[in-house]
N, C-alpha and C positions, 0 to 999 in steps of 0.2 A: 504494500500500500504506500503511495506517494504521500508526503508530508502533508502540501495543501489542499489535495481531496478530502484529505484527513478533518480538516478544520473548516472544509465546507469553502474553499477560497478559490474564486471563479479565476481572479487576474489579480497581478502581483501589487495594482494599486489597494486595493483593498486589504492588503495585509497589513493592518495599521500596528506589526511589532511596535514601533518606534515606542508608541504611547505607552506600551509596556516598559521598555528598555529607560524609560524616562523615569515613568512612575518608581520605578525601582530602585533605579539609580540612586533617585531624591532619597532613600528611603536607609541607603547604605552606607559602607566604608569601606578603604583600604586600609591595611594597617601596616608602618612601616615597622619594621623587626630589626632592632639592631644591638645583637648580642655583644657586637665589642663597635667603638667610633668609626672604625674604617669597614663594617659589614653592613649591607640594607640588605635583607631578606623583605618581602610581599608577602602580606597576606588578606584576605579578605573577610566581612563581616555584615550584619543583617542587625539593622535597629528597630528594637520594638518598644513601646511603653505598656507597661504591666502593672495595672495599681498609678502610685506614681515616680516610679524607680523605670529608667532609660535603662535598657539592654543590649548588648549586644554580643548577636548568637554568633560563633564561628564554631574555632575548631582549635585542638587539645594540643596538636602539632606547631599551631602556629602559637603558643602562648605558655606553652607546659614550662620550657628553660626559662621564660624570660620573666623579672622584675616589670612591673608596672613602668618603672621610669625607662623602660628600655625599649617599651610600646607606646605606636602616637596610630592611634584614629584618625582620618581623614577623609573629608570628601571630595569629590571626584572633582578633577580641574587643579589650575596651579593659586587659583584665589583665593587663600585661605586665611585668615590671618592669627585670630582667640585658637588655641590649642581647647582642645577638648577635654577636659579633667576626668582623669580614671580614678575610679576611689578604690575598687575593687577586683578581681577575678577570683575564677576558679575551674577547674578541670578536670576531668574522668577520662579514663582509656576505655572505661567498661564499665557496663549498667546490666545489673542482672545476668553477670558472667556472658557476655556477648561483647564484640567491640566496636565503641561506638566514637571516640577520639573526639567529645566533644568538650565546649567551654562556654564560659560567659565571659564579658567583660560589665562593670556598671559606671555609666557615665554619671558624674553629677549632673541633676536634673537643669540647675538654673545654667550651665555650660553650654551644657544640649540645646536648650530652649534661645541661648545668644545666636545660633549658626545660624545663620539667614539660608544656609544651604539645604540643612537637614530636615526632614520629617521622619515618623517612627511609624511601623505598623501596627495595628491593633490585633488579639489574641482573636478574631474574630479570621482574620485570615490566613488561617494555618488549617492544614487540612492532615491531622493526626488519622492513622486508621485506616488512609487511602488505599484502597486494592491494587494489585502492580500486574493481574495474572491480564489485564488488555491492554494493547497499544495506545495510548493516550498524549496529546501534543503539550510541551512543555519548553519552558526558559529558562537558560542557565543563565548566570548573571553573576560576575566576577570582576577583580581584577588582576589581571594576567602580567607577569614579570614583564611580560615584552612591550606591552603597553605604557608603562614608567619612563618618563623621560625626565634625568637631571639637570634640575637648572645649572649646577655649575660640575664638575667633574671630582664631585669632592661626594661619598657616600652619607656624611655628614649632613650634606643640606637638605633642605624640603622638595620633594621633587612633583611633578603635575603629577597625578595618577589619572588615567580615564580609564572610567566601569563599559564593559568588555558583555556583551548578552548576545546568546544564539537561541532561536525557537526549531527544536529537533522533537523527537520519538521518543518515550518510554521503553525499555528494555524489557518482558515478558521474563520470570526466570527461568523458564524454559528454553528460551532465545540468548541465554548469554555468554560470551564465552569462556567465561573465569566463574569459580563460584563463587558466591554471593550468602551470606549469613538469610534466611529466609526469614521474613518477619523485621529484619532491620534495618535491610539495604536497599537504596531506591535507583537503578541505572537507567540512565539516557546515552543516547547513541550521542558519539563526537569524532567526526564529524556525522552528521546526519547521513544513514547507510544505502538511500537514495541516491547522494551521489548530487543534490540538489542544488547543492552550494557549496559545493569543491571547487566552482572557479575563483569562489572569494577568500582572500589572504587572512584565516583566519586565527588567531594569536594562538600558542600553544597553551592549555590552561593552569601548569603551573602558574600559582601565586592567585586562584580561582578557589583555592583550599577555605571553606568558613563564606563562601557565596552560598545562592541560594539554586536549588531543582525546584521550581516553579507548573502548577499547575493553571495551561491555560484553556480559556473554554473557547468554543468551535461558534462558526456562526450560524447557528442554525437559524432559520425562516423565523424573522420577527425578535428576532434576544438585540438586547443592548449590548455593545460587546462595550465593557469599560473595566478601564487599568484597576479600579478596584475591587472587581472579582477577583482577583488573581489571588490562589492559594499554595503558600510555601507547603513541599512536600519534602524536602530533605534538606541540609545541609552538607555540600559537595566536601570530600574529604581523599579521592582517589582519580585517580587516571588510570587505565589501561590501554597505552595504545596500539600495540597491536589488532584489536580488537575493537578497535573505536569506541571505548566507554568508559564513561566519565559514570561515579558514584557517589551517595551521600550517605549519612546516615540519617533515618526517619525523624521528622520532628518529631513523634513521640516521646522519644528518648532527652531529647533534648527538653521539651517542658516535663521531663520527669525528674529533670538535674534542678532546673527552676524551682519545681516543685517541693525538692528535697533543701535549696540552700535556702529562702525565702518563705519562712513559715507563713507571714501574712498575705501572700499572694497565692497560696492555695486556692481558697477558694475560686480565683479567678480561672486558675490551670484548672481544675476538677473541671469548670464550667465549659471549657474550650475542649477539654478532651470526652465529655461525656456526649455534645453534640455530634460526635460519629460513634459514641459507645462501645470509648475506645478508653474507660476511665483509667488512672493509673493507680496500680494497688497501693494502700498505705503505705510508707515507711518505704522505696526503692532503695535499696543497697547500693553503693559506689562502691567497683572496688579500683581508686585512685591510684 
């Protein structure tokens, strides 16, 4: 099955990715990594407001060695000026003996609330529970190493970052070619197995690690297709490229971390995962 049969997409103008690729962007970070002054590692991140604590979801790889002062949030473009205040993290390799490489970071809220860049998503768009066994059209949304450009040749300085988004295929796990944890891993095809959009230069997804696997909807006769349906369904944590697939692990998991470090925001996770009846048992074990 071709990508835009898939999505009900007659000709290439009505494929209004963009306004996805926007919405989301607005919505995100890159994070620069720098273990020692002369190393910038990439990595990428998903802001949510929960309660009223600013979040943000990546991933255990890009955050586990490093000190807070050693991580800068950012949004996309070279215009940035207020640093964004990290008060906190935390990170799991594993939830429930499975591996999930997942993290938070917590922004302070009135930091958050200065960026004229930033918006946060709501718990309301997260799509915990989603079934993986049909082909379904989706958006990945990162920032990719290749994409970083230094303002000056020094790894030290602030560099542009621009957020990096492709709309491809869900992987079936029956269809893939590596195995896959069932139950906790979400794959998308990269590049798209169509063959659709191999004429375009598209960035390798290292430094994509803590973006988001995006679920988008189709146009069927009559729907509104708008940027804020859009439901996170994973958070990307793997590349296979031989095989062209890029994976995450289930938001699930990741508001089950929420769940666990953040007692007063319970109630809000229970309400978001019980909407696909997908609740999370008391008490989830980290084993950190």
């Amino acid at each position: 099955m071709k990508l835009l049969e898939l999505l009900g997409i007659k000709d290439a103008p009505r494929a209004a990715c963009a306004l996805y690729h926007e919405y989301i962007s607005d919505r995100s970070v890159a994070l620069l990594l720098r273990s020692a002054p002369d190393k910038l590692e990439i990595g990428s991140g998903t802001c949510f407001k929960i309660g009223q604590r600013y979040i943000i979801a990546t991933v255990a790889h890009n955050v586990a060695d490093l000190d807070l002062s050693e991580i800068e949030a950012v949004p996309r473009g070279a215009y940035y000026s207020d640093k964004l205040v990290l008060k906190a993290k935390n990170h799991v390799q594993s939830l429930g003996g499975v591996e999930v490489d997942l993290a938070w970071i917590e922004v302070e809220a009135s930091s958050f609330e200065r960026s004229p860049q930033l918006s946060a998503f709501s718990l309301h768009q997260v799509a915990p529970g989603y079934p993986d066994e049909v082909v379904t059209s989706c958006f990945l949304q990162g920032y990719p190493s290749g994409k970083v450009e230094l303002i000056d040749s020094k790894a030290s300085a602030r560099p542009s970052v621009e957020s990096d988004g492709l709309l491809t295929l869900s992987i079936p796990p029956f269809a893939r070619s590596v195995h896959h944890q069932d139950g906790v891993d979400f794959a998308v095809e990269y590049h798209p197995h169509d063959e659709s959009v191999d004429h375009l230069p598209l960035a390798p997804p290292p430094g994509n690690s803590g973006g988001g696997i995006w679920l988008i909807a189709g146009f069927e006769d009559g729907k509104l297709w708008v940027p804020e349906d859009v439901k996170l369904l994973a958070i990307t944590r793997k590349w296979y490229k031989p095989g062209k697939e890029v994976w995450g692990s289930r938001i699930d998991f990741w508001l089950k971390l929420i769940w666990e470090d953040f007692s007063e925001l319970r109630g809000d996770i229970e309400c978001a995962m019980k909407a696909t009846d997908s609740a999370p048992n008391p008490g989830p074990q980290a084993d950190g």
